[in-house]
N, C-alpha and C positions, 0 to 999 in steps of 0.2 A: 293711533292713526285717526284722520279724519275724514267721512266722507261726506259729499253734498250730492241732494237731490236738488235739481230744478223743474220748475212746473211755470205756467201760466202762457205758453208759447202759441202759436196757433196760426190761422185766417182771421187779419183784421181791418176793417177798412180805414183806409186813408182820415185822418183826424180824428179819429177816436183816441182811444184808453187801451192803455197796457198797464197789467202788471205781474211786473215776473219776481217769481220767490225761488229763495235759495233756502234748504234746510240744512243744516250742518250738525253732526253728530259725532260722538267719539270725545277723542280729547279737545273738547273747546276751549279751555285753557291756553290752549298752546299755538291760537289764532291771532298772529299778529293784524292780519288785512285780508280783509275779503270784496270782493269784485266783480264785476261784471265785463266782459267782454262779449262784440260779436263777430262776426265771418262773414259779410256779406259775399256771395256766389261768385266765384273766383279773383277773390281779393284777398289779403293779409288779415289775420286778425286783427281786431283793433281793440285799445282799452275805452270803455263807455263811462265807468265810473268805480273808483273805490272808497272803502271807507276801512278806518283804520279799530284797534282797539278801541282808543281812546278817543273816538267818535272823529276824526279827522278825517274830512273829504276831500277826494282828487275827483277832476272831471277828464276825462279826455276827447279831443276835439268832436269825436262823434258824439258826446255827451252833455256838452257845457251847453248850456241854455235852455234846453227840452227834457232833458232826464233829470229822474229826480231819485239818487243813491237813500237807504234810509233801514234802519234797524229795528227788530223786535229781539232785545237780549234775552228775554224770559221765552221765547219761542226759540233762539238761537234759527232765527230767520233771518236775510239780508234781501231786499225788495227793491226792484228797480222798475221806476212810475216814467210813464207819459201820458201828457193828454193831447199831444197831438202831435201822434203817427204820420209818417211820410213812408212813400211808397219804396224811397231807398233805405228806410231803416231796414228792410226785408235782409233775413240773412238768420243766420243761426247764433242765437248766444247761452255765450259759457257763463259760469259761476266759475269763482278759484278761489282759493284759501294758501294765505304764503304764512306757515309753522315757521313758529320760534327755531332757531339753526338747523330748520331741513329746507326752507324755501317755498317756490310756488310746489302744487299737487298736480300730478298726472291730468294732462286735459281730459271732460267726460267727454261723454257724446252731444252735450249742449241743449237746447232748447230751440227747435222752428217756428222765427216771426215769420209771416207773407203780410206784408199789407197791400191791399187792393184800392186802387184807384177810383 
């Protein structure tokens, strides 16, 4: 099995810097794609950014031009950058990991951005 911690969430002001990390532990092997998503406050999840084994990136529309998806394999960390925060990025984001013939993993509890205007 695999699990992920996420960290770097918080209060942040409007145009500054994000960066969220994802830890992943267990059988890292068996990580096809790993990803970021978030929930902004009563909205549908959305996809933000993934990145694949084989270092292949997808953006999704909350993510294409401002985020920046990006790997430390030797940390088995996956990091999702901005340099500039918008007040509607506010919302909660997930980390996921989609296992070789098992899929995406049980959503966690995610990570609280607020950005402040």
């Amino acid at each position: 099995q695999v699990q992920l911690v996420e960290s770097g969430g918080g209060l942040v002001q409007a145009g500054g810097p994000l960066r969220l990390s994802c830890v992943a532990s267990g059988s890292i092997s068996s990580i096809n794609v790993m990803g970021w998503w978030r929930q902004p406050t009563g909205k549908q999840r959305e996809l933000v950014a993934l990145i694949t084994s084989g270092g292949s990136i997808q953006y999704g529309d909350s993510g294409q031009g401002r985020f920046t998806i990006s790997r430390d394999n030797a940390k088995n960390t996956v990091y999702l950058e901005t340099n500039t925060l918008k007040p509607e990025d506010t919302g909660v984001y997930y980390c996921n990991a989609a296992l070789r013939d098992l899929g995406y993993l049980p959503w966690g509890q995610g990570t609280q951005v607020i950005v402040s205007s």
